[in-house]
N, C-alpha and C positions, 0 to 999 in steps of 0.2 A: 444814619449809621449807628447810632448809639441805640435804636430800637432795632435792629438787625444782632449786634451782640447781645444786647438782652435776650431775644428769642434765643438766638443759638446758645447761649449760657443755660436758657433753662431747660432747654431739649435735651444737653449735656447731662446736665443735670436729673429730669427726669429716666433719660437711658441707663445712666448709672444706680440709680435708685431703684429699678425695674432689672437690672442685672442682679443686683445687691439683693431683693425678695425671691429673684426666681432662682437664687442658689440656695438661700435659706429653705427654700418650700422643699429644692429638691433634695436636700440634705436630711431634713427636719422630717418627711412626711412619715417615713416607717416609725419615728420617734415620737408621733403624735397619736395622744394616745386618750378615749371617750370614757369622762368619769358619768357615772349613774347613779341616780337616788341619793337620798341622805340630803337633800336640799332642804328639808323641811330643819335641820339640825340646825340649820346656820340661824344665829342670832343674830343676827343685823340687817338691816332692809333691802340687805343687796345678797343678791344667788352668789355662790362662786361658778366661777367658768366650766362649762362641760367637757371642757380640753385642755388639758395637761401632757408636757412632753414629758416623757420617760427616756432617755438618751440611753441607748447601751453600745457598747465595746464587745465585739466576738475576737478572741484569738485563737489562730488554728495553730494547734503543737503537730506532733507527728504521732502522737497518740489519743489525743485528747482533746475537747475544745473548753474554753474559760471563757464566760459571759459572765460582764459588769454591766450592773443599769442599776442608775440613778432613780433611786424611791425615797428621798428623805421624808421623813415625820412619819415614820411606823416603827414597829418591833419587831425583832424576828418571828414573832408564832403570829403574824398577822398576815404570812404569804401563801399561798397553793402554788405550788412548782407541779405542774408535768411536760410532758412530753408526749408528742401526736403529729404519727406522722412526719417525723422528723424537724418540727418545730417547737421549741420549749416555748410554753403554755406559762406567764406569770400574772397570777390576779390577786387581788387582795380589796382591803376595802382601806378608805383614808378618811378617817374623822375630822371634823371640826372641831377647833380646837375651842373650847369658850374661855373667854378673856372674862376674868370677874371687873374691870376696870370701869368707870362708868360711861367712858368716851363710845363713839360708835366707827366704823372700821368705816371709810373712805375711797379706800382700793382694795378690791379684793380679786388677785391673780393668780392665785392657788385653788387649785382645782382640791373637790371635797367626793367624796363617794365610791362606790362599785369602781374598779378597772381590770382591765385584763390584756394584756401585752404580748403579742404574738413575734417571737424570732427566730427566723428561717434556721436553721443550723447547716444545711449542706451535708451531709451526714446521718448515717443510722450511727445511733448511739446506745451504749448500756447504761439501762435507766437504774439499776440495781446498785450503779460504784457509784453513781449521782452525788458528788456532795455539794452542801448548800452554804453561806455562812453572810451571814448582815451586821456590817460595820459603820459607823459615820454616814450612813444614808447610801451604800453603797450595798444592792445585792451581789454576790459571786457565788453562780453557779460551774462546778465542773463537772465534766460529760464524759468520761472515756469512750475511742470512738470504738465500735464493735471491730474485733478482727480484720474482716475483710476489707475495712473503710481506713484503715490506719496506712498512713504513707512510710514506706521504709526504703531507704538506699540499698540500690543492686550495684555492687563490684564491679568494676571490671577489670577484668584478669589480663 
């Protein structure tokens, strides 16, 4: 009896754990995002990870769309913003930071190098009112949407 609750304790358990990953993957996967090159930078005997999440927020206005995503440890003149295709285009590059300390790094879970982040927008947009602006690790791009893409309430009489 008491190995019968074990099993099923841990079946429990594992089904819950396997709910619990296949939300994060399906939530996470557009967020997941392939760093390139600059591995030679890293001073410590370990790579950093080739995959780094970049999380972004799209909100639709009735004129305009507002993209946040999450780029901590850059500048603002370290990004390339366009637009293609009606997907905003974000790439940049992310340095290694060198620690002058004598210790050696242990874990390393931040992704280092080349990326470039692709998000759908749903919308033709004007790239020309495009503006840009980087705070606290936070990019915010806004998009006005072109004319004929802008949602507008019809009256009724």
């Amino acid at each position: 009896m008491r190995m019968r609750n074990l099993t099923e304790g841990l079946e429990g358990t594992w089904v819950s754990i396997a709910d619990g990953w296949n939300h994060l993957v399906h939530r996470a996967s557009s967020a997941l995002t392939h760093f390139s090159g600059k591995d030679g930078d890293n001073t410590s005997s370990m790579q950093s990870p080739n995959w780094g999440l970049l999380s972004a927020d799209v909100y639709d206005e009735a004129d305009k769309l507002t993209v946040k995503l999450e780029v901590p440890g850059l500048e603002a003149g370290d990004f390339y913003i366009n637009v293609l295709d009606n997907v905003l285009i974000v790439s940049g590059e992310k340095s290694f930071e060198r620690n002058e300390s004598k210790g050696k790094c242990i874990i390393m879970e931040r992704a280092y190098g080349h990326f470039s982040r692709s998000i759908p927008l749903g919308y033709e947009v004007d790239t020309n009112s495009a503006k840009a602006r980087y705070k606290n690790g936070i990019l915010q791009v806004e998009l006005e949407k072109q004319p004929d893409q802008r949602r507008r309430r019809i009256a009724v009489h």
